[in-house]
C-alpha positions, -999 to +999 in steps of 0.1 A: +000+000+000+014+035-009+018+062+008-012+082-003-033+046-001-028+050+039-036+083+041-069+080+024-072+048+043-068+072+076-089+098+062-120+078+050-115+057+079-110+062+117-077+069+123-078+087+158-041+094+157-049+121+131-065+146+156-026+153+167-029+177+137-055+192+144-038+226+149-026+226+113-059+219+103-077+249+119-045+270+106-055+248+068-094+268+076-079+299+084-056+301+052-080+290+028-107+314+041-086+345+037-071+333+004-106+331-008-113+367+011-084+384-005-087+369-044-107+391-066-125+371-095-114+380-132-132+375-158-125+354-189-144+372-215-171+342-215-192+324-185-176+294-166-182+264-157-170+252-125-167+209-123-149+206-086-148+188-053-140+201-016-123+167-010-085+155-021-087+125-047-109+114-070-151+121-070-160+114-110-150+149-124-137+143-153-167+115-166-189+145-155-169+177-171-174+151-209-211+147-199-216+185-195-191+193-227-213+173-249-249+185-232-235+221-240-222+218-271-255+199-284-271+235-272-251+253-294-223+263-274-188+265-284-174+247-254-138+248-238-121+227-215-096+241-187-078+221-167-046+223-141-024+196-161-015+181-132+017+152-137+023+173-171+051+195-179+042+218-204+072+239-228+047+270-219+017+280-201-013+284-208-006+255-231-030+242-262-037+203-263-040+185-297-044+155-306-013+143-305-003+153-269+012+133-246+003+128-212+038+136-198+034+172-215-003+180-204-014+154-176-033+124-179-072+138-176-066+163-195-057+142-228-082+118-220-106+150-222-091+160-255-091+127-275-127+116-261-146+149-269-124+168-296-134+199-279-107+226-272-088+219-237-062+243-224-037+237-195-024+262-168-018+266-133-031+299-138-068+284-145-076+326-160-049+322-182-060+295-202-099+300-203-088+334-214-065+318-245-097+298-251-116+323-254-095+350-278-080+318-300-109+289-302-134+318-303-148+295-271-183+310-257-184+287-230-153+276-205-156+247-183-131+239-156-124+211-146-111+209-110-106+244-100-137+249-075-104+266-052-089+284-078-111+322-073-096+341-093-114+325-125-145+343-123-175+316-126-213+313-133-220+279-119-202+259-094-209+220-095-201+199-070-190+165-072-190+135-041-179+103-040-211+085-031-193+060-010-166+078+006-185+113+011-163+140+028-145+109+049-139+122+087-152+155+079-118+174+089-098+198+065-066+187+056-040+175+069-064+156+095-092+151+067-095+149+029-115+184+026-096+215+008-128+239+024-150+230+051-179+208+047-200+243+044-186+252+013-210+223-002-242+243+006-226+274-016-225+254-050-259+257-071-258+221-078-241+186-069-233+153-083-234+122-060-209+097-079-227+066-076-253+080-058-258+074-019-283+075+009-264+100+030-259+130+001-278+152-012-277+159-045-279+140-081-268+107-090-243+098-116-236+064-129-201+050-143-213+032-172-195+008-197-198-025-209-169-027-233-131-029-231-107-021-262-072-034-262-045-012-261-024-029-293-047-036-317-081-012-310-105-042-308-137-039-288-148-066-266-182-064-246-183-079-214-208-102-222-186-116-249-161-121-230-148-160-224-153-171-193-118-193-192-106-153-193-125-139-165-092-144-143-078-109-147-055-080-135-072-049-129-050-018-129-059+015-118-040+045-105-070+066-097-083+085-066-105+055-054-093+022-074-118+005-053-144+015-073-129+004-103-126-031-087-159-033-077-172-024-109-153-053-131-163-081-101-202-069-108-198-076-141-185-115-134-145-114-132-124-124-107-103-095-103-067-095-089-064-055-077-034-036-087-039-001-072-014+024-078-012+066-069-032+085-085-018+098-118+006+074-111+039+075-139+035+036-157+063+020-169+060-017-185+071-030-153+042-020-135+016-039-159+033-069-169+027-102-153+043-135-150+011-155-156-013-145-190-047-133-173-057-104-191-051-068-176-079-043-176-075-007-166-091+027-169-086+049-199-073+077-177-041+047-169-043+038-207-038+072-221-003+070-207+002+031-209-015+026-249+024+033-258+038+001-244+015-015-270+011-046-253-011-073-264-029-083-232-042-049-221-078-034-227-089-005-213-124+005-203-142+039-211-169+046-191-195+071-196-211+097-167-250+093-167-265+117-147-305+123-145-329+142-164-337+161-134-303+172-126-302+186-168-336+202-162-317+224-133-287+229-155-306+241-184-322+269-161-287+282-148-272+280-186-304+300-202-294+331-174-261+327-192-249+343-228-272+326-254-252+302-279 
């Protein structure tokens, strides 16, 4: 187990010893709030999008940020995508993705967001900065963020939340004693939130990770899962995500018997860390396959999933986006 592992472990669990930090974490509060006090909003030039969490690690963003992308752009809207590029390293900032850029250049979600929508997506840690080249160069009339509900000085129109239906705001603590990056009030300020798998404790709408078909890294074919042989359901899943145990939970509901490979999230692959001794098949997410599709290896699928969210939570939406800029 890594290092970030046992933290979340200790975070999402009840780890007692943590309240010796509890000093830092009312210092954490205190910092936050003023930065947030002191930052004064710019504007990008269009209205923006905001697809965050309050909580360190992974809540479904970026299967929601593609869902809203495609809802918009079906509405006419010349959408953009902004993101931090975290794990990239950019020659300059704010930094335009194509579709040839590499992971280790831009970040992993990011490129993912590129090659699945073919919508404009921009890198910088200065979020302004690159909803702004958006904007002047794509001719963008639309920016969504993804990530960036802390970063204030983008100006934005509509703040989404997103939760992690199982692990909620874990022990309910900012960081470092907790997993939240604002307190758990920040959550009632957002004008509307996404439950990621849905729960009985949350308030708020449900999505649902959906897919039912892998693709193999080497050669592109597609395999449903009800196709698949059983004398194959042995397998290696991989994921270096912010909660891998969703991941595994998901391929056991669909019938295989899953050996669990968790790894950091945006975790750097290298052959090493997906080749096996034995010849079960490994499955991973695409956000580990846009960085592991050029080891080309034979024995590797991927699986896309899709973010379905209600028809009551687009209902909602569509009243915030028509107080917006029309198309």
């Amino acid at each position: 187990m890594s290092l970030e592992q046992r933290i979340n472990a200790a975070w999402y669990g009840r780890a007692g010893w943590l309240l010796l930090l509890f000093p830092l974490a009312l210092l954490f509060r205190l910092i936050a709030g003023l930065r947030r006090s002191f930052t004064e909003p710019q504007s990008c030039g269009a209205p923006v999008i905001i697809v965050g969490n309050i909580t360190v690690g992974g809540s479904g963003k970026t299967p929601a940020v593609l869902a809203l992308a495609e809802f918009c752009r079906h509405r006419g809207y010349r959408v953009g995508i902004v993101s931090r590029g975290y794990g990239g390293q950019a020659p300059h900032y704010p930094y335009l993705l194509d579709a040839t850029t590499e992971p280790s250049i831009a970040g992993d979600e990011p490129c993912l967001i590129a090659r699945r929508s073919g919508l404009p997506v921009a890198v910088a840690p200065d979020r302004l900065a690159a909803a702004k080249l958006l904007v002047e160069q794509e001719r963008c009339n639309i920016i969504i963020s993804d990530d960036g509900l802390q970063h204030y000085r983008l100006a934005r129109d509509i703040e989404i939340l997103l939760l992690d239906g199982q692990r909620g705001f874990g022990n309910g603590f900012c960081l470092p004693v907790g997993p939240l990056r604002e307190p758990i009030a920040r959550a009632s300020q957002v004008d509307l939130t996404i439950i990621n798998g849905g729960s009985n404790t949350l308030s708020g709408h449900t999505m649902l990770l959906v897919g039912e078909t892998a693709i193999n890294l080497s050669s592109g074919e597609r395999r449903g899962f009800s196709a698949w042989p059983e004398a194959e359901r042995r397998i290696h899943a991989v994921a270096g995500i912010g909660n891998p145990s969703r991941f595994f939970q998901a391929l056991r509901s669909k019938g295989f018997e899953v050996i669990e490979h968790a790894f950091a999230d945006h975790h750097a692959f290298t052959t090493a860390d997906i080749c096996f001794a034995d010849r079960y098949p490994v499955i991973m997410t695409e956000k580990d396959a846009v960085k592991c599709a050029q080891f080309k290896l034979e024995n590797c699928w991927m699986l896309p999933v899709d973010g379905e969210i209600g028809s009551a939570f687009y209902d909602e939406f569509t009243v915030l986006l028509e107080r917006l800029a029309t198309p």
